[in-house]
C-alpha atoms as one frame of an Amber mdcrd trajectory, in Angstrom:
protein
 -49.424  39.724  32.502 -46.513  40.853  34.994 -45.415  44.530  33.915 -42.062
  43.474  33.840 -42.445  40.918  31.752 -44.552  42.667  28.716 -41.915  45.129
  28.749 -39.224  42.555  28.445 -41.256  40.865  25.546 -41.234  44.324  23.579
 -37.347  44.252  23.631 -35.035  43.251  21.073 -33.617  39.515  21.904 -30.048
  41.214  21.522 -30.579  43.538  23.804 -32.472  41.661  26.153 -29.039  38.518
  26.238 -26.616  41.545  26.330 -28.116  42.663  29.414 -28.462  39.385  30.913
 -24.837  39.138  29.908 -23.973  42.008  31.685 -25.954  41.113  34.719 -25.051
  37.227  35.088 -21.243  38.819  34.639 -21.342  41.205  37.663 -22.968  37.921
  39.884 -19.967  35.798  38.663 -17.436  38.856  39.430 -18.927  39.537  42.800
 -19.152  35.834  44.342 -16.026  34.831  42.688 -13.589  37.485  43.850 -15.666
  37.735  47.730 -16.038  33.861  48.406 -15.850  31.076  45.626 -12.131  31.776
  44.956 -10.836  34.900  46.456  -7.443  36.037  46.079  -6.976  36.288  49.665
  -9.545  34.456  52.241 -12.213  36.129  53.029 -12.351  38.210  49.628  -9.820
  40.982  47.742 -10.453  44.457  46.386 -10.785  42.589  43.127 -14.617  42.606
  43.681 -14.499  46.360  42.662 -13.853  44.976  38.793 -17.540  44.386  39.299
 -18.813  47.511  39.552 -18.337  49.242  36.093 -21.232  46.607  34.922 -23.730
  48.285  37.450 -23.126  51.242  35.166 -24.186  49.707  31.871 -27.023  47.786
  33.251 -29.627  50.364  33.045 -28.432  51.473  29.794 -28.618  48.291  28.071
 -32.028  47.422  29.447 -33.055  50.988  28.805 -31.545  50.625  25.088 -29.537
  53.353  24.756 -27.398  53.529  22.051 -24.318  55.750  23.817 -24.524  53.012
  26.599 -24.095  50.509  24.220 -21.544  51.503  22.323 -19.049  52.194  25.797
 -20.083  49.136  27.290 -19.101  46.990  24.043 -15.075  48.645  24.559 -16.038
  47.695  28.527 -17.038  44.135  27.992 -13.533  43.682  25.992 -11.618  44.007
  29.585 -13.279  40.944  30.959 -12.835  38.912  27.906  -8.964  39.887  28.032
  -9.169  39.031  32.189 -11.382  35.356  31.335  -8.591  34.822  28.666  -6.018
  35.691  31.063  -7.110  33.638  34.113  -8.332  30.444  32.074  -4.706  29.548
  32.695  -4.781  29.128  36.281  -6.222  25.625  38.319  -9.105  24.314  40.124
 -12.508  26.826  40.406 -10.204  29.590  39.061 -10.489  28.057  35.556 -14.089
  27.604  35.481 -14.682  30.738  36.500 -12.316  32.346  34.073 -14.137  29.979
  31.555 -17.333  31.214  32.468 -16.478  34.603  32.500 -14.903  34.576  28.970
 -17.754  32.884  27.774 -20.499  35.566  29.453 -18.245  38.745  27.766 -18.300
  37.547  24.534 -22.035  36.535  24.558 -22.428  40.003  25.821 -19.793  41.760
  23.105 -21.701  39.518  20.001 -25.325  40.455  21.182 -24.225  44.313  21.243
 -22.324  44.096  18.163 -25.369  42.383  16.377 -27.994  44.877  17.836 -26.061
  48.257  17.046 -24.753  47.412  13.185 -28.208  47.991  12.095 -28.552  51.232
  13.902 -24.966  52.184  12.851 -26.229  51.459   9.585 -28.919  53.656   9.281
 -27.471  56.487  10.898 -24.498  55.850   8.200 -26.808  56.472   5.411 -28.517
  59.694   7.095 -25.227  61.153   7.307 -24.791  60.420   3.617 -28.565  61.699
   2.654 -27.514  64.994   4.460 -24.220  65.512   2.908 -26.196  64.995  -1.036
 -28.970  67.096   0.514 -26.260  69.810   0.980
């Protein structure tokens, strides 16, 4: 079996859509702000709104927890931007559409994958404070 794939098997589904979440986001980020529907032709310094994703990438598919938690405030500013730009006409829309639709896919899957681990560490804190 490929080495990539096994290790993507032992992942948590959550994880594993919140990553390609992230991922699938920067693509739509990059080619929509440098040639699908630029602000100005030939692209805009609104590619750079890309590039706090490449951040968070390793740390989702790495499954850290701290990572996690920052990129699910993160994710929040391109649902707001989706929500923002589904107003406007033509490819802009879709894009917008698309975008909104990738953040909150991404936002749910880390939500759902860190409540349990929230949980638990919830009722170690408690276990140490009766221990005490």
């Amino acid at each position: 079996m490929i080495p990539i794939l096994k290790k993507a098997l032992d992942k948590n589904p959550y994880q594993l859509l919140a990553t390609a979440a992230f991922v699938d986001l920067f693509i739509l980020c990059v080619c929509w702000e440098w040639f699908i529907s630029p602000l100005r032709p030939g692209g805009s310094w609104l590619i750079l709104k890309a590039v706090p994703l490449l951040f968070a990438i390793p740390g989702l598919w790495k499954g850290k927890v701290y990572t996690m938690q920052w990129a699910s405030m993160l994710i929040l500013l391109y649902v707001t931007e989706g929500l923002v730009r589904i107003l406007e006409t033509g490819s802009n829309f879709w894009m917008a559409l698309l975008e909104t639709i990738l953040a909150t896919t991404g936002f749910v899957c880390l939500l759902i994958y860190l409540k349990p681990i929230k949980k638990a560490a919830k009722n170690l804190a408690k276990q140490k404070a009766q221990t005490k």
